[in-house]
C-alpha positions in Angstrom: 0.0 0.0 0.0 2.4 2.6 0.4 4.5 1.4 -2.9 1.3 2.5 -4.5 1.1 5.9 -2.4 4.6 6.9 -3.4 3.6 5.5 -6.9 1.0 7.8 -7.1 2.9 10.8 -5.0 4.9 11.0 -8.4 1.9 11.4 -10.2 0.6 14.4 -9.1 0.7 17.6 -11.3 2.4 20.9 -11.2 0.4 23.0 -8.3 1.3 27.0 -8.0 3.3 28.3 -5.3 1.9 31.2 -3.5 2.3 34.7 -5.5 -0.1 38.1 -5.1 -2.1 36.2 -8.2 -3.2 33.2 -6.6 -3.8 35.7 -3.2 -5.7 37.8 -5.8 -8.2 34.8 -7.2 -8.2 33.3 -3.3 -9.7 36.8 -2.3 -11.8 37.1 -4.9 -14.1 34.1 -4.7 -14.1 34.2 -0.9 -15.9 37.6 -1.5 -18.3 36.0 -3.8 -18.6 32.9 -2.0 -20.0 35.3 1.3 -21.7 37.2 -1.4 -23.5 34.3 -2.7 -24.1 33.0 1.2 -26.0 36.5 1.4 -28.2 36.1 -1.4 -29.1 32.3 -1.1 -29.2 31.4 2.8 -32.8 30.4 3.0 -33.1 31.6 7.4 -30.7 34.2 7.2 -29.3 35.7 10.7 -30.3 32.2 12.3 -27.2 31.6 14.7 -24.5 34.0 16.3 -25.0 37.4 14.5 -21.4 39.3 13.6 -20.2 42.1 15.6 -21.1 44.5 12.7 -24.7 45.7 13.5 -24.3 48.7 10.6 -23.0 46.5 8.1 -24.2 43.0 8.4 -27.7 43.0 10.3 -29.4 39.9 9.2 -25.6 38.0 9.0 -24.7 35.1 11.2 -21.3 33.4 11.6 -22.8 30.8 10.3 -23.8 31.8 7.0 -20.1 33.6 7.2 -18.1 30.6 7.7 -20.3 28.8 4.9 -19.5 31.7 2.5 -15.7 31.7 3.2 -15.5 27.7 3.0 -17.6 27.3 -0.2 -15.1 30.3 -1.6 -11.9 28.3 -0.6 -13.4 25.3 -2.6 -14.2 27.4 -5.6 -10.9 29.5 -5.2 -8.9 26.3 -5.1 -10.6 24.6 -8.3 -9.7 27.6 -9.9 -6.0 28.1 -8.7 -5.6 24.2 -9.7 -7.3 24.4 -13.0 -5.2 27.5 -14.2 -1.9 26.0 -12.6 -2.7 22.8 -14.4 -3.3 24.8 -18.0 0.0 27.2 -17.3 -1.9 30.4 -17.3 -0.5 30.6 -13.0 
């Protein structure tokens, strides 16, 4: 079994280093995976609100974390997928 890991550990392609481009596209779709967590949450401010009462008044942690965790897994597709074409 770990022949096959190593095997594999070979296999895997080139992934970007960190630079102010992939920080850039990392930023970017966390902002629109909170934005999107805004517009879709069917209960929102259900949960701990945030400490912004101005800014965010019907925002839960809740619905933040979801937005920033859904925007890592959309930011890293997209950090992969353009380190795997050579555009990053």
């Amino acid at each position: 079994m770990i022949v096959s890991l190593l095997a594999e550990a070979g296999a895997v392609p080139y992934t970007a280093g960190w630079s102010p481009s992939v920080a850039i596209i990392m930023i970017l779709f966390n902002i629109f995976g909170v934005f999107l967590a805004a517009k879709t949450v069917q209960n929102p401010g259900v949960g701990t609100p945030l400490a912004l009462p101005g800014i965010a008044e019907k925002f839960s942690v809740a619905q933040l974390l979801a937005g920033t965790a859904f925007g890592h897994i959309l930011g890293t597709g997209v950090i992969l997928g353009l380190a795997t074409t050579g555009v990053l």
